[in-house]
C-alpha positions as CSV (number, residue, x, y, z in Angstrom):
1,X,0.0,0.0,0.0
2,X,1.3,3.5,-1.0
3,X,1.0,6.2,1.4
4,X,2.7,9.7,1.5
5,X,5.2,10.0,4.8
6,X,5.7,13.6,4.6
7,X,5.1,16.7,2.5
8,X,5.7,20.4,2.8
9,X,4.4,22.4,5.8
10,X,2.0,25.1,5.2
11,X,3.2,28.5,6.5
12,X,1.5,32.0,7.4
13,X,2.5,34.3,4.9
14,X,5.5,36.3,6.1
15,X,5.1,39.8,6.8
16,X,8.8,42.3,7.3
17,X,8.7,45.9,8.2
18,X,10.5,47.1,5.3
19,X,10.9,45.5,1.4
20,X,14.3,45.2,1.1
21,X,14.2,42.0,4.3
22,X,12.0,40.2,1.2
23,X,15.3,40.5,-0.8
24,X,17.6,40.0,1.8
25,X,16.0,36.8,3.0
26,X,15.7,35.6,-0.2
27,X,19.4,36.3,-1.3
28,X,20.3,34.5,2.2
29,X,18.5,31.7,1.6
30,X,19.7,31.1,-2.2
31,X,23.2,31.6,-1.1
32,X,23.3,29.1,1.6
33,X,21.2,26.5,-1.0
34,X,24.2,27.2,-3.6
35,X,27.0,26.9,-1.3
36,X,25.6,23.4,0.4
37,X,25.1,22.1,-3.0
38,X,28.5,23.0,-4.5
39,X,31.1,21.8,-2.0
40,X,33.5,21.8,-5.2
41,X,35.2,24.4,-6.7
42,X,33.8,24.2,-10.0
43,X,30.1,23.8,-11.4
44,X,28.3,23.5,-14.5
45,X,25.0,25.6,-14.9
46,X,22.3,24.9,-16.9
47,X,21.3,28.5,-17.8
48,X,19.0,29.7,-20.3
49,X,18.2,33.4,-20.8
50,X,15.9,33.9,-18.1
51,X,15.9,34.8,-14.6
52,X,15.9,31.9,-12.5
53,X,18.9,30.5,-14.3
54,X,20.8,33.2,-14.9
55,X,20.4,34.9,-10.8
56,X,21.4,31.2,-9.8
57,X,24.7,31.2,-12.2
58,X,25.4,34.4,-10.4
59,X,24.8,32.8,-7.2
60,X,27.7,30.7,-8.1
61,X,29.6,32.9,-9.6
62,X,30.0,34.8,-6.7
63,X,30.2,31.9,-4.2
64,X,33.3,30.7,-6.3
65,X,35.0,34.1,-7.5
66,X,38.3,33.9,-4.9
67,X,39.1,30.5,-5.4
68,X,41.8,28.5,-7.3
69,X,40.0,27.4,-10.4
70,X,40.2,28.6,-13.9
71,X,36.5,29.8,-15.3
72,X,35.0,27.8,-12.1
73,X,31.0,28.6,-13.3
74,X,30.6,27.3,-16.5
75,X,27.4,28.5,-18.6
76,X,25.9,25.4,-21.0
77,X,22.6,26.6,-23.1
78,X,20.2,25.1,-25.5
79,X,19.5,27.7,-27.7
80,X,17.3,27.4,-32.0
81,X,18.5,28.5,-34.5
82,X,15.8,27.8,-37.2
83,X,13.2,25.1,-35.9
84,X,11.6,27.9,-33.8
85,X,12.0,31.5,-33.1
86,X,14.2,31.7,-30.1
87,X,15.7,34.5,-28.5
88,X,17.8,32.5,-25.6
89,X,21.3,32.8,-27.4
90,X,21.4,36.7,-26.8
91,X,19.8,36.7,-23.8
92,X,22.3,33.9,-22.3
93,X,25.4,35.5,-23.6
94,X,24.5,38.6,-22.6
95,X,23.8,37.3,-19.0
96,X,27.4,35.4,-19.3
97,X,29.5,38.5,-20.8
98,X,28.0,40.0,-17.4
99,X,29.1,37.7,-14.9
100,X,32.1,37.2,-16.9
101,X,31.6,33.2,-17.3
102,X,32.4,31.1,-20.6
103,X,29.5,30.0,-21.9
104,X,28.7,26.5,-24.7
105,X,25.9,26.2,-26.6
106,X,24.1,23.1,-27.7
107,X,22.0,23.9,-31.3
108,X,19.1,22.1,-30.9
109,X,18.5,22.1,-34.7
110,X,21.3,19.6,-35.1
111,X,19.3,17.0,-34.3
112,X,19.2,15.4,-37.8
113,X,16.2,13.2,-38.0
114,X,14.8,11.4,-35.0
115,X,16.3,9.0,-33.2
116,X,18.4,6.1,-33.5
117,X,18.9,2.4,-32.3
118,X,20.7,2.3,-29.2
119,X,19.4,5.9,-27.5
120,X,16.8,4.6,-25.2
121,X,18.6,2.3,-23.2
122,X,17.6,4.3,-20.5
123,X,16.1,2.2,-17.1
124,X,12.3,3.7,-18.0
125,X,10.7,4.8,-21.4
126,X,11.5,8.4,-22.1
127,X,9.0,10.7,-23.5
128,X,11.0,11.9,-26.9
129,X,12.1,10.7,-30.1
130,X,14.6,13.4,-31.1
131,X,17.9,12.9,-31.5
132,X,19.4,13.6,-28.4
133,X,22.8,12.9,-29.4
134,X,23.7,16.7,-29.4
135,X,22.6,16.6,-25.7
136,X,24.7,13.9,-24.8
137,X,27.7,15.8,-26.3
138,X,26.4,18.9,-24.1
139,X,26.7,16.9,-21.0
140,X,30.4,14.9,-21.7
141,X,31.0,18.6,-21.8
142,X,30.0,19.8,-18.8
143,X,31.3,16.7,-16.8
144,X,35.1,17.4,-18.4
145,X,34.1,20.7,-16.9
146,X,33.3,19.1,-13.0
147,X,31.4,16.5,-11.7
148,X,28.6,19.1,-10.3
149,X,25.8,21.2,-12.4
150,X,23.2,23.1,-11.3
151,X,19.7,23.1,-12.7
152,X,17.4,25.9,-12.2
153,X,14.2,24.4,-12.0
154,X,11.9,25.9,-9.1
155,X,10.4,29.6,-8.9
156,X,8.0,29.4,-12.2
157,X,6.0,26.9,-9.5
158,X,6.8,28.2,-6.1
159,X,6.4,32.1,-7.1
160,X,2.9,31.3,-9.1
161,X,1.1,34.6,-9.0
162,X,-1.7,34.0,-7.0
163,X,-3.7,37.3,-5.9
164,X,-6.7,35.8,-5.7
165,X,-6.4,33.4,-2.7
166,X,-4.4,35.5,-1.1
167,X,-7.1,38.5,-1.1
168,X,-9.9,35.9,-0.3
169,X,-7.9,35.2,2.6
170,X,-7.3,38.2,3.8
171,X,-10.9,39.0,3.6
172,X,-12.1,36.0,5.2
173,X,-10.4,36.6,8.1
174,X,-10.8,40.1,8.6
175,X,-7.4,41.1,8.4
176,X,-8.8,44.2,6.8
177,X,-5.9,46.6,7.3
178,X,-3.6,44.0,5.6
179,X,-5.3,43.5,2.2
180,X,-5.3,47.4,2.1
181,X,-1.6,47.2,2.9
182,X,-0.7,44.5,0.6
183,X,-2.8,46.4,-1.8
184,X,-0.9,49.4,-2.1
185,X,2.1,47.8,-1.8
186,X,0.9,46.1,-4.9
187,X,0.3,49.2,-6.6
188,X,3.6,51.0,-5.7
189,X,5.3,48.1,-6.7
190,X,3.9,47.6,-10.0
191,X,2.2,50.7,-10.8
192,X,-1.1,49.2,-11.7
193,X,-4.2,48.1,-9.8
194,X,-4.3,44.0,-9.1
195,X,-7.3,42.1,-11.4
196,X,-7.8,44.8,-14.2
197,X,-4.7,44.1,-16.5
198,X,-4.4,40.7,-15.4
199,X,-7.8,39.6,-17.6
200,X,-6.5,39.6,-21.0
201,X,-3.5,37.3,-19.8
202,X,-6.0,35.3,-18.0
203,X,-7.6,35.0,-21.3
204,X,-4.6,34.0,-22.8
205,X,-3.7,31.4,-20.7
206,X,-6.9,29.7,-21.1
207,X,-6.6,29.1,-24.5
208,X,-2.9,28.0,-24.1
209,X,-4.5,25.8,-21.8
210,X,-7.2,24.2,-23.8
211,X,-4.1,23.3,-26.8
212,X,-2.2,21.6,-23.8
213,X,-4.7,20.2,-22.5
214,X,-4.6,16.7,-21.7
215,X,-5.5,13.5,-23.9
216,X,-6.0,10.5,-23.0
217,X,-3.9,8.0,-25.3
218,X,-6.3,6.6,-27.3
219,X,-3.6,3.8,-28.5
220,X,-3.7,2.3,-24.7
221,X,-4.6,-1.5,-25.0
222,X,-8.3,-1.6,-24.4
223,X,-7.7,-4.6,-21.9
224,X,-5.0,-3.2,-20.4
225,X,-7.3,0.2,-19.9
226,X,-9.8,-1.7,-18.6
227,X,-8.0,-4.2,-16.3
228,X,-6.1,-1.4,-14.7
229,X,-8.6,1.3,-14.5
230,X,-6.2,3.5,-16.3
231,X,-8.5,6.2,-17.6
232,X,-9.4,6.8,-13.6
233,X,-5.8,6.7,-12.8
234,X,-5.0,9.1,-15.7
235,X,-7.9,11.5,-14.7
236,X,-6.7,11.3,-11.0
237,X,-3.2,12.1,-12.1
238,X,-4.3,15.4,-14.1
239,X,-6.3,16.7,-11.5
240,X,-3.3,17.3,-9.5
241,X,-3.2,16.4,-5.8
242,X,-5.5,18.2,-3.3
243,X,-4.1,21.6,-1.9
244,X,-4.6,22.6,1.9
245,X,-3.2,25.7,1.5
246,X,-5.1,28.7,2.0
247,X,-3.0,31.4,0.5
248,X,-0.8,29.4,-1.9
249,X,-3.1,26.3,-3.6
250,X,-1.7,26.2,-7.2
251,X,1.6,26.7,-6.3
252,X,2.2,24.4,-3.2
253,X,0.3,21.7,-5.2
254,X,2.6,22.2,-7.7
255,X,5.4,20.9,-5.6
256,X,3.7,17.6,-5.1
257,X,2.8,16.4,-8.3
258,X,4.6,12.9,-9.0
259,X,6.3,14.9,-12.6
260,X,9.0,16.4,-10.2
261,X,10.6,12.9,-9.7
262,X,10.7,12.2,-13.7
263,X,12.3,15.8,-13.6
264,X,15.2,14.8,-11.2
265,X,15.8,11.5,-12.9
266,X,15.9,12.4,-16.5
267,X,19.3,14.2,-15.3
268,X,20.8,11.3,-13.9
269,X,24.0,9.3,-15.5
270,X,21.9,6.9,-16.6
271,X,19.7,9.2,-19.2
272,X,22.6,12.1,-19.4
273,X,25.6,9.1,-20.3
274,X,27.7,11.6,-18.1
275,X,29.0,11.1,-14.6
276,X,27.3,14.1,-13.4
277,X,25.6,14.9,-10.4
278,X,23.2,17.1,-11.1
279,X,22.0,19.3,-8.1
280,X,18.7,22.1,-7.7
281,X,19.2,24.7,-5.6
282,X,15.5,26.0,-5.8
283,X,14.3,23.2,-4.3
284,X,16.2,23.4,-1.1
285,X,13.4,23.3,1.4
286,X,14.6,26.5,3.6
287,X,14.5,28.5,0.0
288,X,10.9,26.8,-1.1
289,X,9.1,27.5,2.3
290,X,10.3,30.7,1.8
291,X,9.1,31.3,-1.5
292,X,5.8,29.7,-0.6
293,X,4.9,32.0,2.3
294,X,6.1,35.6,0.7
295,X,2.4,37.4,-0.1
296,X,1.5,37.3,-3.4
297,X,0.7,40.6,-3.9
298,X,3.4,42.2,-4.7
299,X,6.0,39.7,-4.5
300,X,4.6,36.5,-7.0
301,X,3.6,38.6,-9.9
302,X,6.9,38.5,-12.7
303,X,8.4,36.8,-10.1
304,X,9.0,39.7,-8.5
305,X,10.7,38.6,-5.4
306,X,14.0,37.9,-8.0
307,X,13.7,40.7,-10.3
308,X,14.6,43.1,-7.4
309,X,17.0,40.5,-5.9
310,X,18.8,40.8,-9.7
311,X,19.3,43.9,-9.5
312,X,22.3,45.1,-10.0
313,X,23.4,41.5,-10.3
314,X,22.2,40.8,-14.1
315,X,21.7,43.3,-17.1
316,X,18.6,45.2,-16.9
317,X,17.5,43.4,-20.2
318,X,17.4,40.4,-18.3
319,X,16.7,41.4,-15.1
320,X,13.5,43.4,-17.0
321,X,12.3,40.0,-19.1
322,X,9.1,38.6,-18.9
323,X,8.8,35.0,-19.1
324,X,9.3,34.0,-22.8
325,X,7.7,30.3,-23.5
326,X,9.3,28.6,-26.3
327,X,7.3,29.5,-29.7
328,X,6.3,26.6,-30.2
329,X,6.7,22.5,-29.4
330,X,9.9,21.9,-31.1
331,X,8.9,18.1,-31.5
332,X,5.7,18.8,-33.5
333,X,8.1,21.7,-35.7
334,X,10.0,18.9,-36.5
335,X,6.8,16.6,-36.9
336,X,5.5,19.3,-39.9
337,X,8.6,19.3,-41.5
338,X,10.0,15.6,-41.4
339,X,6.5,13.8,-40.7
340,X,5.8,11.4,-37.9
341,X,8.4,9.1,-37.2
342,X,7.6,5.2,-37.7
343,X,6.5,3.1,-34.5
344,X,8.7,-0.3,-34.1
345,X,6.8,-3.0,-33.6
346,X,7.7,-5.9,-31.5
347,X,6.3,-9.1,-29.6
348,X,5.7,-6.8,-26.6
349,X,4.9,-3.8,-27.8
350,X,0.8,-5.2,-28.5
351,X,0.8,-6.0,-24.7
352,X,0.5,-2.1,-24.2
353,X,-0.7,-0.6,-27.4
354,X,-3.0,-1.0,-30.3
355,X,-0.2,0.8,-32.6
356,X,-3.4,0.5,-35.6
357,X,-5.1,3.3,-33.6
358,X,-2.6,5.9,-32.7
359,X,-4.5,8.4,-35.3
360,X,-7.7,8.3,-34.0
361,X,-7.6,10.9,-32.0
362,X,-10.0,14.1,-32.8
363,X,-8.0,16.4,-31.1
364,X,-5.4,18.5,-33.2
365,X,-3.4,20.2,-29.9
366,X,0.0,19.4,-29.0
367,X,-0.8,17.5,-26.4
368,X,-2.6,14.8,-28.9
369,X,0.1,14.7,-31.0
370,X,2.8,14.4,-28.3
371,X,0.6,11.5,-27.1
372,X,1.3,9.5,-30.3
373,X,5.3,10.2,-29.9
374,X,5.1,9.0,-26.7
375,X,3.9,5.7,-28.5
376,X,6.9,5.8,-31.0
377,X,9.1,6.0,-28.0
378,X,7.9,3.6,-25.8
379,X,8.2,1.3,-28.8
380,X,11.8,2.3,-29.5
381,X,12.4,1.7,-25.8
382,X,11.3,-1.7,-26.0
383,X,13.2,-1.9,-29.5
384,X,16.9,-1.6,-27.3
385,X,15.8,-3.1,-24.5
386,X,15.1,-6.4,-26.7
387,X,18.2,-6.4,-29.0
388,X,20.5,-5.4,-26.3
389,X,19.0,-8.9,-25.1
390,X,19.2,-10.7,-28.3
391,X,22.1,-12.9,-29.7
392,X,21.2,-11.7,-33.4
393,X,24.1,-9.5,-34.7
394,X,23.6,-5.9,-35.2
395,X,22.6,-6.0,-39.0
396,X,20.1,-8.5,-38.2
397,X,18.5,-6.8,-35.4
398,X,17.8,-3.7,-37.1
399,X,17.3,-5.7,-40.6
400,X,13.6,-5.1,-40.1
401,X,13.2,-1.4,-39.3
402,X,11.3,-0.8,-42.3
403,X,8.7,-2.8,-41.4
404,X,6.8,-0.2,-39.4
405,X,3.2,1.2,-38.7
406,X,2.3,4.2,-40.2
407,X,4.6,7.3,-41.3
408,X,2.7,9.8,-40.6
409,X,3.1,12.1,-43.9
């Protein structure tokens, strides 16, 4: 029987006399979750162009400026070139030609084609079927650089704008000469009155969230749905895990969904092929309580707990940056322009899936289609896993590749 044997407390929102104790708890807290996560003298970071990233390479940067090493923070970025409009590259080397840090970047438009036989020998079935061959270069990289990198992973969940609960709260209890305070600290802060201009992004996020919505895979084994109860199990999965907490709901739900574990694993030797240890300094729990109990209003909205801990500390263009999405799913990108890639078929792949039925889905989002990669990759996984267990020789293991389901043109 599975049962949960702790989870994050829930904390009062935290209340200082003066704005700049936000900033210099939060800089506290970030340095001491760098510095007990380092404990080398050189570190690889993860950065993109953004905030989180970038204020965490600086982090480092300035935990490891006096000491021996050469170049001891080293940047590493996946940047576009062509597959999709991406601005990371100048953001990211602007950010390093700040801090003064090298910086490597992996072009994810290098990935020729999809992927090939032998890259999902990885313990569990990935959710890709792009090459990741570039990324696997990426991290031999960053392990000749040390054995430590740092991935930023954290605030976009913990510093959810939430000014909703957090009014209703207020108001419900009473606390009358708060919400007015927390009000106009809002307003100073951001020089605009909370609700009004956040309704056209409200409407915009609802229609991002109907083309991510989730799909059911509609290639699932009927028996195996049935048997297992899968579509209850599925429906219980998206509807998130039940939050307690008054003030903060989305956002300290959002720390206990089960995708945070795939998260930390898909940077582990076994799916990087580098003997890296990869470490997230957001997560530390002094630094996530933390985050959790500052009042929404005004520190959540932009994130703006870190914008004013940046400053000063990263270019204003940077430091000034709303959150950019990527423009687009660079799988389906590649999808339009090279067609769906082929399922494998195999002996054990019709235990799972009914390959036959992978386009009968209605739904045109990019959740539907990333449903039937997720299909081609589980049967690739399988695909490995069997030859690497076979006695046939490589050319005859692979001799039947072209006898695939569907291509997808």
């Amino acid at each position: 029987m599975l049962r949960r044997y702790w989870t994050l407390p829930i904390d009062e929102p935290v209340y200082y006399k003066r704005d700049r104790d936000y900033v210099n708890r939060f800089n506290e807290l970030l340095l001491q979750a760098v510095t007990d996560r380092l404990r080398v003298d050189r570190v690889g970071v993860l950065m993109s162009g953004g905030l989180d990233s970038t204020t965490m390479a600086a982090t480092a940067t300035r935990v490891l400026r006096n000491g021996s090493a050469r170049d001891p923070v080293h940047a590493f970025t996946y940047v576009y070139d062509s597959l999709i409009p991406d601005p990371e590259r100048t953001y990211a080397e602007a950010a390093a030609e700040h801090l003064g840090i090298p910086i490597q970047f992996c072009v994810q438009d290098e990935r020729i084609g999809w992927t090939q036989p032998g890259d999902h020998k990885t313990p569990e079935p990935g959710d890709g079927v792009t090459n990741r061959r570039p990324e696997w270069r990426l991290y031999a990289d960053m392990q000749a650089h040390s054995r430590v990198a740092f991935f930023g992973e954290g605030p976009d969940n913990a510093l959810r704008y939430e000014w909703q609960p957090h009014l209703r709260h207020l108001f419900k209890t009473g606390r009358w000469a708060r919400l007015a305070a927390d009000v106009t600290r809002h307003v100073w802060s951001h020089k605009r009155i909370p609700l009004l201009p956040t309704i056209p992004r409200m409407i915009r996020e609802r229609a991002a969230e109907e083309h991510y919505a989730p799909v059911f895979p509609v290639w699932l084994n009927s028996e195996l749905v049935t048997r297992l109860g899968l579509r209850e199990r599925w429906r219980q999965v998206n509807a998130g895990p039940v939050s307690r907490h008054p003030v903060r709901p989305g956002g300290y739900a959002s720390m206990l969904i089960p995708r945070w574990q795939s998260v930390f694993e898909s940077l582990e030797p076994p799916y990087t092929r580098a003997a890296i240890e990869m470490r997230h300094p957001y997560v530390d729990i002094r630094l996530l309580r933390f985050m959790l109990s500052l009042p929404a209003l005004p520190w959540c909205r932009r994130k703006y707990i870190l914008r004013c801990a940046a400053r000063g500390v990263l270019p204003e263009s940077i430091r000034a940056r709303s959150k950019t999405p990527l423009n687009g799913d660079p799988e389906c990108e590649q999808m339009k322009q090279r067609g769906m890639p082929p399922v494998f078929p195999s002996e054990a792949l019709v235990q799972y899936a009914e390959a036959t039925r992978m386009y009968e889905s209605s739904a045109r989002t990019v959740t539907s289609v990333k449903s039937v990669l997720l299909l081609v990759a589980f049967s690739y996984w399988l695909r490995d896993h069997e030859s690497g267990s076979s006695s046939q020789t490589k050319g005859e293991r692979y001799e039947i590749r072209n006898e695939v389901v569907g291509s997808g043109r």
